[in-house]
LODO-577036 format. One record per residue: x, y, z of N, C-alpha, C, O in turn; residue in one letter. Coordinates in steps of 0.2 Angstrom, whole numbers, plus 5000, padded with zeros to 4 digits. Layout:
REM LODO-577036
XYZXYZXYZXYZA/...
REM end
This chain:
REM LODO-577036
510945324902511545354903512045314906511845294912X/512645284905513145244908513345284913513445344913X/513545244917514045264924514745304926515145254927X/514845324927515645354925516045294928515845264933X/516545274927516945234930517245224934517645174935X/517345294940517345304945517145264952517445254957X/516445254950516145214951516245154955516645124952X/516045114961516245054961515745014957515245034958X/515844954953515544904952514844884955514844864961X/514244904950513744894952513544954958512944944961X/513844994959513545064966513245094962513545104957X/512445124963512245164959512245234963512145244969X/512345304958512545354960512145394966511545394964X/512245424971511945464977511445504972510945534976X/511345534964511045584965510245544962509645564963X/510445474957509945444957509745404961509145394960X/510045374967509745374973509245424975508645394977X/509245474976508845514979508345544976507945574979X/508345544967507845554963507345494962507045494957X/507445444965507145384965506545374971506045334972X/506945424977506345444983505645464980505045444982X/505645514974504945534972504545494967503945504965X/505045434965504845374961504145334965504045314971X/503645334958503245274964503145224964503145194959X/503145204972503645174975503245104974502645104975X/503845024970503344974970503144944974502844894972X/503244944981502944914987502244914987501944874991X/501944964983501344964984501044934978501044954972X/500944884980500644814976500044804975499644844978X/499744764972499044764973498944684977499344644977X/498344704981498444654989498144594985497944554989X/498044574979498244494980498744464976498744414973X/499244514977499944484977500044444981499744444986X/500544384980500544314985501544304987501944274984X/501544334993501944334995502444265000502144245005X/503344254997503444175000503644215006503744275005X/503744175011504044195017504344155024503944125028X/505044145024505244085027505144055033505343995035X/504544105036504344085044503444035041503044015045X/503544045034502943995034502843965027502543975022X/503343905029503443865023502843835020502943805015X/502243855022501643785020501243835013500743825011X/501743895011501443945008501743934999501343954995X/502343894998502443844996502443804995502543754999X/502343784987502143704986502243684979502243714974X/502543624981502743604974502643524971502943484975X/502443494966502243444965502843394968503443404969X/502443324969503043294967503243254964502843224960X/503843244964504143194959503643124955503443084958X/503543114949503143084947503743004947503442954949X/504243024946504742974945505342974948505742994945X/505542954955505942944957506542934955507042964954X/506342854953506842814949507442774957507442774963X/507642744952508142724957508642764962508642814960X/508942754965509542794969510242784967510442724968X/510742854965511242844963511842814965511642804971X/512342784965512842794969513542804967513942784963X/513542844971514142874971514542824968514542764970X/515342854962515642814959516142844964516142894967X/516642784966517342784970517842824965518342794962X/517842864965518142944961518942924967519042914973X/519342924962520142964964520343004963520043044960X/521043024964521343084963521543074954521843034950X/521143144953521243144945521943144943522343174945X/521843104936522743084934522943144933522743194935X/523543134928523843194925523543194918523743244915X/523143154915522943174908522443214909522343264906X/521843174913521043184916521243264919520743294919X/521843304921521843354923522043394917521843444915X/522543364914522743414907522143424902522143464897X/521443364903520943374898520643434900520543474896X/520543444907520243474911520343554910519843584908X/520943574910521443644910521143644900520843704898X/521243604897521243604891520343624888520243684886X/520043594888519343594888518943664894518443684894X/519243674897519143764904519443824899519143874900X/520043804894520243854891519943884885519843944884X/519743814883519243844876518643884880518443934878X/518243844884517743894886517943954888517543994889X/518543964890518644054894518844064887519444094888X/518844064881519244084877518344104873518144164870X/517944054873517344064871516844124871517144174872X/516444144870515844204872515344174875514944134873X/515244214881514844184887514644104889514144074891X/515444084889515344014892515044014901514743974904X/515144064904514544064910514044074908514044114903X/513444054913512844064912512444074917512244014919X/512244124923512044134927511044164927510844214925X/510844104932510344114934510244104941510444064945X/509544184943509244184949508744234948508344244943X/508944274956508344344954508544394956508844404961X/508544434951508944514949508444554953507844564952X/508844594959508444624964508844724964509244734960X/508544764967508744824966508744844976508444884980X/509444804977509644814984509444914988509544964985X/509044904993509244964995509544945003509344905008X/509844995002510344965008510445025015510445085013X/510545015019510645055024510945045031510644995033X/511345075035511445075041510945095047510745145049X/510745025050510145025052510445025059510945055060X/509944975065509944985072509544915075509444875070X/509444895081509244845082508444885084508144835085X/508144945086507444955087507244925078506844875078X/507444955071507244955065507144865064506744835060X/507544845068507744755066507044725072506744665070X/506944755078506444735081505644735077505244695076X/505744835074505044825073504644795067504044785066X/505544745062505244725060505444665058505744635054X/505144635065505344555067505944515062505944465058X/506644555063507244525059507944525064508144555069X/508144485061508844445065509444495060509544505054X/509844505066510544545063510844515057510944555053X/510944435057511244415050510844365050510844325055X/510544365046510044335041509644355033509744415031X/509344295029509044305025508344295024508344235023X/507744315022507344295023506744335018506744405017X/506344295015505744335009505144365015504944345020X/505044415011504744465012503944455014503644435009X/503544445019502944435019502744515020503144565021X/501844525020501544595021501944635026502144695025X/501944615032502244645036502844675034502944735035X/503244645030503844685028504044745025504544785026X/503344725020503344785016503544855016503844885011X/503244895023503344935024504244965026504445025028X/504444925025505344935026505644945021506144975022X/505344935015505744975008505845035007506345065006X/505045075007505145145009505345185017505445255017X/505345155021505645165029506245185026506345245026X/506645145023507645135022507545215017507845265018X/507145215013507245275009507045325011507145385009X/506645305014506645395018506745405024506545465025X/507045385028507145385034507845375035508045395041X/508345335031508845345032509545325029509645275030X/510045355024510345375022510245305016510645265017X/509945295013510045255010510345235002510245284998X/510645185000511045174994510745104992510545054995X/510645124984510345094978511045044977511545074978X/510944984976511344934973511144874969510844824971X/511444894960511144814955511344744960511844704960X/510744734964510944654966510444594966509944594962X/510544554969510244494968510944444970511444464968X/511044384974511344374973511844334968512444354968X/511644304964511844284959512244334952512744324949X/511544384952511744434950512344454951512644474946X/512744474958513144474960513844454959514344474958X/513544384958514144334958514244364950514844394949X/513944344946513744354942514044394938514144374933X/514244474940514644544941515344534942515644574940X/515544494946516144454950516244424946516844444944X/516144384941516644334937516544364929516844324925X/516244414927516344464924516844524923517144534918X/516944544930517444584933518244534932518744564933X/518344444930518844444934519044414925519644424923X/518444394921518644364915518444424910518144474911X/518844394904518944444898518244464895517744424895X/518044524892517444534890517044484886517344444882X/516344494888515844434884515844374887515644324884X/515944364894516144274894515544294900515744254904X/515144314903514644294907513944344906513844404906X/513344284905512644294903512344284911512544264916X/511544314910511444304917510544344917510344394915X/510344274919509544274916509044294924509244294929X/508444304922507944324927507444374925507344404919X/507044384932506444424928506344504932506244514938X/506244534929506444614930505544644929505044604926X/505444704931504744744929505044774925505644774924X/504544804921504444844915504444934918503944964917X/504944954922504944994926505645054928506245044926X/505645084930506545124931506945094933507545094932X/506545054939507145024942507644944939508244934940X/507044914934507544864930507944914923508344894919X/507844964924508045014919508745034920509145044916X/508645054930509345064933509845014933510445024932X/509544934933509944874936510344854928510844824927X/509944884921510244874916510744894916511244854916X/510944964916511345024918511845004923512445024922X/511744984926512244954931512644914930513144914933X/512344864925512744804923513144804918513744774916X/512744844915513044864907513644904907513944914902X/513844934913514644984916515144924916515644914913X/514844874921515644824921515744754915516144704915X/515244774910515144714905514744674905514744634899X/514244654911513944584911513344584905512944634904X/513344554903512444544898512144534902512344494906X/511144554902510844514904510344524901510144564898X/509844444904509444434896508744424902508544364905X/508444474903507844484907507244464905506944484900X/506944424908506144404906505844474909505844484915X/505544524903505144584908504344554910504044514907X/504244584915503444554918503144634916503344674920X/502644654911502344704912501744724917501244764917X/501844684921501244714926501544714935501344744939X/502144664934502444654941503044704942503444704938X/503144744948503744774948504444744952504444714957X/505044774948505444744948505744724955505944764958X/505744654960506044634965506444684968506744724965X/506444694973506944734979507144674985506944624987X/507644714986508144684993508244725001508844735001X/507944745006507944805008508744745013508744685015X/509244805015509944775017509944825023510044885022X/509844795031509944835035510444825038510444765040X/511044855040511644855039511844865049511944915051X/511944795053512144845059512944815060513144765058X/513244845064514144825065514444795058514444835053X/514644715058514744715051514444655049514644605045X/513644655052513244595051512744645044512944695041X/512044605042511644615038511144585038511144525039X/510644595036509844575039509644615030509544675028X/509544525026509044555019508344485019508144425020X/508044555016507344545016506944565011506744625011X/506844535007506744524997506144504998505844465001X/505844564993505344554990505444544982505644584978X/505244494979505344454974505144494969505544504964X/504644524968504244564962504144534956503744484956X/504444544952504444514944505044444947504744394946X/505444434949505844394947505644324951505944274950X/505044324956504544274954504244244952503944194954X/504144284945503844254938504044244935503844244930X/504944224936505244184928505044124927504844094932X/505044114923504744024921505244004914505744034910X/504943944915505343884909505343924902505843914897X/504843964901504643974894505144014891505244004885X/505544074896505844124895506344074891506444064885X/506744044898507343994897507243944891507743934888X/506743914890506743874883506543934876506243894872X/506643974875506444014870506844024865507444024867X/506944024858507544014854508144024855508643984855X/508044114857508644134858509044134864509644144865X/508444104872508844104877509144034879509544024883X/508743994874509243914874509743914869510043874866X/509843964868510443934861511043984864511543974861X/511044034870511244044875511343964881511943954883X/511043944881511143874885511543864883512043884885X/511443834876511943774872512643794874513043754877X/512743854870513243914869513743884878514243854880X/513243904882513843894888514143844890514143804886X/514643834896514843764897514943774903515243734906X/514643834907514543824914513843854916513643904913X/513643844920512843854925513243854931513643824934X/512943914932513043934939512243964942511944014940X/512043924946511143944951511343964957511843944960X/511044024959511044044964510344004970509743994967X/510343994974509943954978509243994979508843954980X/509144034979508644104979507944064975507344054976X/508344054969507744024963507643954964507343924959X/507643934969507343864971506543894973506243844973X/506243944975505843964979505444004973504944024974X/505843994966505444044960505343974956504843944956X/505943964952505643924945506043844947506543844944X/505943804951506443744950506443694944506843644943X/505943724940506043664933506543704929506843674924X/506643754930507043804925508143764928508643744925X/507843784934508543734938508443664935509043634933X/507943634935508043564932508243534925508343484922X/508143584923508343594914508943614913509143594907X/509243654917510043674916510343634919510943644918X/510343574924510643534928510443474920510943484916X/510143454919509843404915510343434906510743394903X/510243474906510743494901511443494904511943474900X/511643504908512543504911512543424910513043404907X/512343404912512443304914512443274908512943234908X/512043284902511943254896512643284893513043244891X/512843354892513443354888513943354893514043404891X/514243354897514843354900514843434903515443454902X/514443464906514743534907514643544914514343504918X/514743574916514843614923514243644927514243704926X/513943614930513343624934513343654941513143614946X/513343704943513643734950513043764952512543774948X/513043774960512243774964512743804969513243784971X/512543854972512543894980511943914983511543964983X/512043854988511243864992511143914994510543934994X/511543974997511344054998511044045006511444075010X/510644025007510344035014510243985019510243925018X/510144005022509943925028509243905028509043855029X/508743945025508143955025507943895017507543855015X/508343905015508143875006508343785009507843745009X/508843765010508843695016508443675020508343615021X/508043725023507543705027506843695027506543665032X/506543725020505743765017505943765013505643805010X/506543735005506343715000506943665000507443664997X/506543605003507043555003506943504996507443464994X/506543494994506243474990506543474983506943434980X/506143534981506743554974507243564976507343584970X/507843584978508643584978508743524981509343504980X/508243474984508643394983508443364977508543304977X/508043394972507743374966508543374962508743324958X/508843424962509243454957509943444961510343464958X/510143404969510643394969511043324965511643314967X/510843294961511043254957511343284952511943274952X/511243334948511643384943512243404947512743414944X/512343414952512843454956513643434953513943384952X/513843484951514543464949515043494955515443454957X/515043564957515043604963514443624965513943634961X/514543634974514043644978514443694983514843674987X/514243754983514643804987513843824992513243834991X/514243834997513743865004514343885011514943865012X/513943925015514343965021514043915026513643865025X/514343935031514343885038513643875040513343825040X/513443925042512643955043512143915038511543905039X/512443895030511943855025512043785029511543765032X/512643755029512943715029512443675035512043635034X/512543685038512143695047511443665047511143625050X/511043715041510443715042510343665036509743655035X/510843635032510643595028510643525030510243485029X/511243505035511243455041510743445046510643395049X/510543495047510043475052509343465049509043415051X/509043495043508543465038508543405036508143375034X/509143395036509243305033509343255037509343195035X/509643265042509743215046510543205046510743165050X/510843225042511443185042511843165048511843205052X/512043105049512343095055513143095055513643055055X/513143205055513543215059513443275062513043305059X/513743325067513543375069513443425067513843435062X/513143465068512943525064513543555064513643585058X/513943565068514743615068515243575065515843585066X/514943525062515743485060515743495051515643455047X/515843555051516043585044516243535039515943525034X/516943505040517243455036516643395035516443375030X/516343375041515843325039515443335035515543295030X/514943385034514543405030514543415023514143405019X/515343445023515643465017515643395012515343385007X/515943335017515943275013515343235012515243195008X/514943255017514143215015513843235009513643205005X/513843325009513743345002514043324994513743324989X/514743324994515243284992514943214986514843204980X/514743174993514743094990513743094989513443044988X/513543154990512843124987512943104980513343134976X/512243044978512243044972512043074967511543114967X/512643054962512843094957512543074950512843024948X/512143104946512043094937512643074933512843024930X/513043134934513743144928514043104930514543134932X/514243044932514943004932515543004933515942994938X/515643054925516143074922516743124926517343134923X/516743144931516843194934516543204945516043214947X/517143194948516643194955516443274954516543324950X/515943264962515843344963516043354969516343304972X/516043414971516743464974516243504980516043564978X/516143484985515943544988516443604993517043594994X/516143644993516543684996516143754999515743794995X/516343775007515943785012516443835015517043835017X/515943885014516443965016516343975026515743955028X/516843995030516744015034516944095037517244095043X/516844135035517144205034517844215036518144215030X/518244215040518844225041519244175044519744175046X/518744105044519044035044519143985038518643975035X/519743945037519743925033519143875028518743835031X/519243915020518643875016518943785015519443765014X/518443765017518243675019518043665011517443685009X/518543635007518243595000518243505003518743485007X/517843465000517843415000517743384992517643414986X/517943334992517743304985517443234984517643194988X/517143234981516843134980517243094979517743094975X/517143044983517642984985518242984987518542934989X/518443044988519143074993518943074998518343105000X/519443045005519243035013519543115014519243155017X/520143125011520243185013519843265014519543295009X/519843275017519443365017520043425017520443435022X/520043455011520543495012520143565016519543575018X/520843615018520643705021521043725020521643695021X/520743795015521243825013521343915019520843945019X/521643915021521443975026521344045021521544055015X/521144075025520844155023521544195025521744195030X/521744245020522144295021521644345024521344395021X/521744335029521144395031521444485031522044495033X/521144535031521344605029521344625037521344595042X/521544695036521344745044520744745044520344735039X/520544745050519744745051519544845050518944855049X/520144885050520044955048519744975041519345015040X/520044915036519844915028519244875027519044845022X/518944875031518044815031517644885030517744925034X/517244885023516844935025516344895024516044895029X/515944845020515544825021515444755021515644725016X/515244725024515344625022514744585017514644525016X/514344635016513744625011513844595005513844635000X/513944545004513944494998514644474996514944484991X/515044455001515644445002515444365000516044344998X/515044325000514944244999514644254991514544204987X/514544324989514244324981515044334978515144294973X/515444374980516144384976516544334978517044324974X/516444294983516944224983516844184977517244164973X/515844194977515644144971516044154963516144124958X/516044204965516144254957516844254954517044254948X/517344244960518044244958518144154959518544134954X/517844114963517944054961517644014956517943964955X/517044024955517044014949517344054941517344024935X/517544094942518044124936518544094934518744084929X/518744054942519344014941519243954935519343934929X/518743934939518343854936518343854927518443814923X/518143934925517843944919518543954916518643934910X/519243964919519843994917520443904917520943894915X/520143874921520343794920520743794926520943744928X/520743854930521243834937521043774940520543754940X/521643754945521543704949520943744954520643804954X/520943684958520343704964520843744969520543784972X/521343734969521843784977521743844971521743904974X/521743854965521943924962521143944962520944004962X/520643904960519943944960519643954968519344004969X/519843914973519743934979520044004984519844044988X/520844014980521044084978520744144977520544184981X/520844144971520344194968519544184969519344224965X/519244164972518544174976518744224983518444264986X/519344204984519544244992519944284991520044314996X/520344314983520344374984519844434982519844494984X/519144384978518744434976518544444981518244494981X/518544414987517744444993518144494998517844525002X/518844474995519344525000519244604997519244655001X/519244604988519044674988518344694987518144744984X/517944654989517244674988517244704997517044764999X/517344674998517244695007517344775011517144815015X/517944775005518044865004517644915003517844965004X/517044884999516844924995516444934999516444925005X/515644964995514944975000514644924995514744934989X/514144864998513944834997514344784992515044784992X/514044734988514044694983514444724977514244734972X/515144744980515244794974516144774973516544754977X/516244794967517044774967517344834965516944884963X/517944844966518344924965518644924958518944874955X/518545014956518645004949519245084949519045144951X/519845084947519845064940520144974945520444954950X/519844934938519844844938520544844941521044884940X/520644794946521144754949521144694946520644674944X/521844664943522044594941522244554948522644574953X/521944494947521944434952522844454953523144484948X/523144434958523744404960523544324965523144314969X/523944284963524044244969524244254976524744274978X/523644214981524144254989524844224989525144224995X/524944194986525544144989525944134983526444094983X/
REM end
């Protein structure tokens, strides 16, 4: 049954919220489920590299002409004109969300604002949120999010968005949720795992999530190379990865980076957490060679300097921006773009081989109209890359990433307001 459109984007309704309490409940797994969990990296593991190869270097990139810019706008148009030139991958989660307390956050060894996979002890927090306290169902996953957001900002059919779901109500709900604001999605179902969950403890206007991966730890290459979900690849001419799936399938990241490089297309990465820089440094420095954009918050940014050693300080925003920036690059053809959210501080873009670091400052709201800040870096992503996919410059896609997070922030959770707002410029 479809959503009314009253609805905000992606909120699922209070009454199947609470007919979903007598649902049974997928946390209870069977115990030799093998769960990742960020306080214990050595739980993953992953081959290494057979072939390194040489080390890139970065091409001395300038400020792009006026033709290489009109190619640019020109070749953005066809694909926003195109059918599902985005292409989004990660892990499609079934948010339960709640206004929590800091005894709830103690008893279950979690920090106010953070991210982190769900180990045994966790577990018990999925149904704690739904029975104990007011809690709301939300289609999420990050990506997914973003994913929903640039959906929301382009004309119908122009974003796909892959992962792996249970054979169960809950991916049954997340379909139903998506299929209200237009997104397609093309799920690997697992019939024996259920569908990932996100439990969202909400205190002031911080957030504490804690993912249990379910099915969507079992996406593999297999799904993504299948007739019809490569010929989706081809079809695209943007990739957008949410950083979540570096922790699930990174050869699947490494085949959509490897395909963006080979034809010229648009290869976008947001590390998502400080945890994924830290405990999966491996495969996402595997895959930053494909990087065309690289989008991360202050808090990534930080914890990805300090894993690598970069010599510059962990608070030096613009520094970071540019070491990201100038890593080596595959594609040539085009530098890459980083850019680094600081919530109500100006977003920090850098570019390859530009000394300059631009900021663009944030039009910030009343703090009376915040109701929720939960996936306000998934609707930046979602409006800035729409830019990207619509050929705007970077001042107009870093724009529109900061009006969509202005009205996601309104809403409750990950969610955008409906009936549909059209983008204006702040300026």
């Amino acid at each position: 049954m479809p959503f009314p459109t009253s609805f905000p984007s992606g909120l699922i309704p209070r009454t199947i919220s609470k007919a979903l309490r007598s649902y049974c409940n997928p946390t209870n797994v069977a115990p030799s489920t093998t769960y990742l969990c960020a306080a214990v990296p050595l739980s993953y593991k992953i081959s290494p590299r057979q072939n390194k190869g040489p080390l890139l270097t970065p091409p001395p990139h300038s400020l792009p002409s006026a033709a290489a810019d009109r190619r640019r706008r020109f070749l953005s148009t066809m694909a926003a004109n195109k059918e599902y030139a985005l292409l989004c991958l990660e892990n499609p989660l079934l948010d339960i969300q709640a206004v929590g307390n800091e005894d709830l956050l103690k008893k279950y060894n979690l920090k106010a604002n953070d991210a982190i996979l769900a180990s045994p002890e966790h577990l018990p927090l999925y149904e704690e949120l739904l029975n104990n306290y007011d809690a709301k169902l939300i289609a999420g996953g990050a990506a997914q999010n973003t994913a929903r957001g640039a959906q929301y900002v382009l004309p119908p059919n122009s974003v796909v968005y892959l992962g792996g779901v249970g054979n169960d109500k809950y991916a049954d709900i997340l379909r139903d949720a998506v299929k209200q604001v237009g997104l397609r999605v093309e799920y690997r179902v697992d019939p024996k795992v259920p569908t990932g969950k996100c439990g969202v403890v909400i205190t002031g206007h911080n957030r504490s999530l804690c993912t249990d991966l379910g099915a969507a730890n079992h996406y593999d290459l297999d799904h993504l190379k299948s007739p019809e979900i490569w010929e989706l690849v081809k079809n695209a001419q943007f990739y957008y990865v949410g950083g979540y799936h570096f922790t699930v399938c990174p050869p699947a990241i490494q085949a959509l980076g490897e395909e963006a490089a080979a034809n010229d297309k648009t290869f976008i990465v947001n590390v998502s957490a400080p945890f994924i820089a830290e405990f999966f440094k491996e495969p996402l420095d595997a895959s930053s060679k494909y990087w065309d954009y690289v989008i991360c918050n202050e808090s990534e940014a930080a914890a990805y300097a300090k894993s690598h050693s970069l010599p510059v300080a962990e608070t030096d925003v613009p520094g970071i921006a540019k070491a990201l920036a100038n890593l080596p690059k595959a594609n040539t053809k085009k530098p890459r773009v980083a850019v680094i959210t600081q919530g109500t501080l100006p977003t920090v873009v850098a570019i390859q081989g530009q000394d300059e670091v631009k900021q663009y400052p944030v039009h910030a709201i009343d703090a009376s109209k915040i109701n929720d800040t939960n996936g306000a870096g998934d609707a930046f992503a979602g409006g800035f890359v729409a830019g990207l996919v619509q050929g705007k410059s970077l001042e107009e896609a870093v724009d529109m990433g900061q009006w969509l997070a202005r009205l996601s922030i309104q809403e409750l959770g990950p969610s955008y307001p409906f009936p549909k707002q059209t983008y204006q410029p702040s300026s």
